[in-house]
N, C-alpha and C positions, 0 to 999 in steps of 0.2 A: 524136468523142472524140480526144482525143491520145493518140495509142499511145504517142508515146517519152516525152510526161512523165507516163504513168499510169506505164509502167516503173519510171522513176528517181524518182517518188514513190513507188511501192510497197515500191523494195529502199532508198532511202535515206533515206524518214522514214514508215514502214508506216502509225505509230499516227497520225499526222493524216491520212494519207490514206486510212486505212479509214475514220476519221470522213465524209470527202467521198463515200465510195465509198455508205456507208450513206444518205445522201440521192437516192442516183441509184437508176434503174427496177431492178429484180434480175430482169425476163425475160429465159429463154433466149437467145432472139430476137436480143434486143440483144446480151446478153455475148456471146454465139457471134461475131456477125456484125461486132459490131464491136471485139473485142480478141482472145476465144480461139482464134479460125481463123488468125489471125497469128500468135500467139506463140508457141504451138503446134507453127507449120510449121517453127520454128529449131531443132529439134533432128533432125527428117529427113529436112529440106533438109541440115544441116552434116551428117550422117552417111551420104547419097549420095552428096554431092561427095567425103568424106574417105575412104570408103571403094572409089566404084565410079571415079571420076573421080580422087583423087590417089592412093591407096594406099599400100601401107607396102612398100618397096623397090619388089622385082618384082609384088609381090600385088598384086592388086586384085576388090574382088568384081564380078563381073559385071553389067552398065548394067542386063538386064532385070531379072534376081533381085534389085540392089538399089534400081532403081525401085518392084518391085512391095512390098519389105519398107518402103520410105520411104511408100507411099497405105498399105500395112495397117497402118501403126505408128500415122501419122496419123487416121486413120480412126479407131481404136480410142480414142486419146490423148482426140479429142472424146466417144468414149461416155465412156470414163472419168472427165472431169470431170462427165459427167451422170449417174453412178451416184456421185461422190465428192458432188454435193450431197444426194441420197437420204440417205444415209448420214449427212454433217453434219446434215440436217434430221431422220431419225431419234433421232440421240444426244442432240438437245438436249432432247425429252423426259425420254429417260433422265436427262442431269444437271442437272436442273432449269433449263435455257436457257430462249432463247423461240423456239418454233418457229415459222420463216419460212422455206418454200422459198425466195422470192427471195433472200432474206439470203443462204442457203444456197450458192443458185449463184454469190453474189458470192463468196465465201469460196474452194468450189470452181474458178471462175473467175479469181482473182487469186492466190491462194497458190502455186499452182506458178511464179509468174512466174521466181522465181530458178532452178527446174531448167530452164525451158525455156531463159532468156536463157544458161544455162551450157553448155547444148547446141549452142552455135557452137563451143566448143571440139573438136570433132568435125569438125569441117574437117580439121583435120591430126590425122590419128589418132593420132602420137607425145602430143599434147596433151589427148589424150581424158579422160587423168585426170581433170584439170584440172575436168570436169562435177559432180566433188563438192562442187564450190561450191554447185550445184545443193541442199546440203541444207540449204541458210539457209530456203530453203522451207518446211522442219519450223516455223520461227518464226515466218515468216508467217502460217502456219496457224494457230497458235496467236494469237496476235495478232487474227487475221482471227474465230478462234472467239469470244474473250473479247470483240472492239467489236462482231460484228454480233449473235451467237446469245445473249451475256449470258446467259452460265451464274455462279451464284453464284461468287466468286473464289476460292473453296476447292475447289471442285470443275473450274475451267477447266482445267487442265494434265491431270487426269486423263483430263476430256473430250476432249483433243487427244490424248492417248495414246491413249485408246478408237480415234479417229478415224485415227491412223498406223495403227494393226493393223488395221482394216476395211479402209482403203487400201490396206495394203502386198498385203493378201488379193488385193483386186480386181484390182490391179496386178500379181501371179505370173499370174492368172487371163487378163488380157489378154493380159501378154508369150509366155502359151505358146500363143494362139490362131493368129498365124504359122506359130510350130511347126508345129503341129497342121493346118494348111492345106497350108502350101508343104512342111513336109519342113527337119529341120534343115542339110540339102545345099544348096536353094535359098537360103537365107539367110545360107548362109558363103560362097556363092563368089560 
């Protein structure tokens, strides 16, 4: 697979490229191993260099504290696409879709493309804002819901709304698993 033109077809022409995306295998397996373990790693990959390595004046958080928050972030980020298809693939029952795990994990697997690619902005932390690019994502998802899951057209947006709030749930649920590990001390210095 081409990693950089799956990218730049996903964020700059979605709807035919979910089309493309919907002919191809929707195993974990594969998405994992050959897009999501990449795209994935750009948000903390950029947020250990911009944090522990350039820092913001004199700050910087510390190389171990922010190696080990960069594999816990990581690590999680991959369960999380693997509970975020559960969840796509439960709701399309609910809104009358068609339920297809594979589907599912493609959805789950390419939708976040635009947060993670926004997450190089985190290299220079002054720039970190800048990752709310990151929310063109919300569209993709949508997008990704209505060409693969094929929920009735009146009910798609609601469905992708269902599916931000399961998300956004699972996502507090990850981000405080760090916490909850290391101690909000180890992960700010």
């Amino acid at each position: 697979m081409d990693i950089v033109g799956r990218v730049k077809g996903i964020l700059l022409d979605p709807k035919s490229e979910w089309q493309a995306i919907e002919g191809e295998p929707g195993d974990a397996g594969s998405l994992f191993t050959n897009y999501v373990m990449y795209v994935a790693a750009i948000p903390p990959i950029a947020t250990f260099i911009g944090h522990s390595i350039i820092g913001i004046g004199p700050y910087r958080a510390g190389i171990f504290g922010g190696l080990i928050r960069a594999i816990i972030t990581y690590v999680l980020t991959l369960v999380g696409v693997y509970v975020m298809a559960f969840v796509i693939d439960y709701l399309a029952g609910v809104f009358g879709g068609r339920k297809d795990f594979g589907n599912a994990m493609k959805v789950a697997s390419y939708a976040p493309t635009a947060a993670w690619v926004a997450g190089i902005f985190n290299i220079i932390p002054l720039l970190g804002f800048l990752a709310i690019l990151g929310l063109y994502s919300l569209y993709l998802l949508h997008t990704g819901i209505a060409a693969l899951m094929k929920p009735p057209a009146d009910k798609a947006l609601i469905y992708t709304i269902a599916a931000v709030v399961c998300i956004i749930i699972v996502w507090i649920v990850i981000v405080m698993i760090p916490f909850a590990l290391l101690g909000v001390g180890t992960l700010m210095h």
